[in-house]
N, C-alpha and C positions, 0 to 999 in steps of 0.2 A: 526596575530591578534587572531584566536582562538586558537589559542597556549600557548597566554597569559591569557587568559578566564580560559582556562582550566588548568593552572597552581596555577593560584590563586583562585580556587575552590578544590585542589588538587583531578581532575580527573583524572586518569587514561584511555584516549580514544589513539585508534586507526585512524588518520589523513590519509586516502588513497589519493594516485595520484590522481589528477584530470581526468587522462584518463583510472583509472581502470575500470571494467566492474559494471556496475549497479547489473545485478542481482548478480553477486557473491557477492558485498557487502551484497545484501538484503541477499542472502542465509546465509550470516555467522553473520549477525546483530543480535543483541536481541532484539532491538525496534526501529521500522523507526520514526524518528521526521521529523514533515512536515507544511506546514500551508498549502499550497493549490495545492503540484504537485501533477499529475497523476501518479507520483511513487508511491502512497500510493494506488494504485489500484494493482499496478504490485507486491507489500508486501502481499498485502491480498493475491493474487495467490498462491503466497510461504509460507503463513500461518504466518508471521513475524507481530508480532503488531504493532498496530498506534498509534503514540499520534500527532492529531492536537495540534500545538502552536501556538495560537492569540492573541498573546496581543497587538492586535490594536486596540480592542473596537469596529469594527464591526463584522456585522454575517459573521460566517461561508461561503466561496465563492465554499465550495466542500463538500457535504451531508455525509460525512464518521462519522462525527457522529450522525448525524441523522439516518442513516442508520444501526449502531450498529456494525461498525466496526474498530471504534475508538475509544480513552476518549478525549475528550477536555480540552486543558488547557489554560485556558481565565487571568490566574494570575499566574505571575512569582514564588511565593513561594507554590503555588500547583504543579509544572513540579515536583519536585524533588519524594513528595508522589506519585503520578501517576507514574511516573518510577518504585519503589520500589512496587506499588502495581501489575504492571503489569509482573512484572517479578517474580512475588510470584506465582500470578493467575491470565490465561490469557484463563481460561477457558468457560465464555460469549462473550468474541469477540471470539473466537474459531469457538464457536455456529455457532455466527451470520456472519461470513467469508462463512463457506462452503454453507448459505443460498446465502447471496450474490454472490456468485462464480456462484450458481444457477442460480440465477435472472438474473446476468449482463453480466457472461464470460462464461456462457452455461456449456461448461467443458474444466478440464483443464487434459487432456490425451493425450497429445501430437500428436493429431491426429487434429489439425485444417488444415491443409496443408491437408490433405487426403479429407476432407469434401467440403473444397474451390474446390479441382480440382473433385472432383464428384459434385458438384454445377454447374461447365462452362459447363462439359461434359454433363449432362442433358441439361442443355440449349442448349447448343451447336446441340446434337437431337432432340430437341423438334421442329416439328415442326413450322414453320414463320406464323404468324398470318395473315390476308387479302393477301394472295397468293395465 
């Protein structure tokens, strides 16, 4: 089906396996289209732009543009400008990515696995309370 979509708009996309790896898609992507997964968190990480697509006429169900880490696109003949705009210049969500990354994912230094296990291991000695 979107083979056919994208033929008769004469796209030129990339159709991955369904059991390819996420983030390598997102690594090699120029902009993740989403309406409301959690993989538009996992893009921000990777620095990959957003565009929310909702054209279902309600609100937004995930804050990525409220939060500035997205554009929204609420009408089917604005996707296309949004595309071309973000791929010109993606230097505001940029900004607003490494803030987010701040606020939500602490850091992304491949050191969370080292922080989790000095987390138990402190607990782990910390003395037991009412003993």
């Amino acid at each position: 089906m979107i083979e056919n979509y994208l033929d008769s708009y004469k796209i030129t996309a990339v159709i991955t396996p369904e059991n390819s790896d996420t983030y390598e898609q997102l690594y090699v992507c120029d902009v993740l289209l989403t309406k409301t997964s959690t993989v538009a968190v996992e893009a921000v990480a990777l620095n990959t732009p957003v565009i929310v697509l909702n054209l279902s006429g309600d609100p937004d169900v995930v804050d990525y543009v409220k939060e500035g880490v997205a554009l929204g696109v609420y009408k089917e003949e604005d996707l296309h400008p949004v595309i071309e705009k973000l791929l010109e210049d993606d230097t505001e969500l940029a900004r607003n990515r490494r803030t987010y990354i701040g606020k939500n994912l602490y850091k992304i230094d491949g050191k969370a696995s080292d922080r989790v296990v000095n987390l138990i291991e402190k607990i782990i000695k910390e003395p037991r309370r009412g003993k």
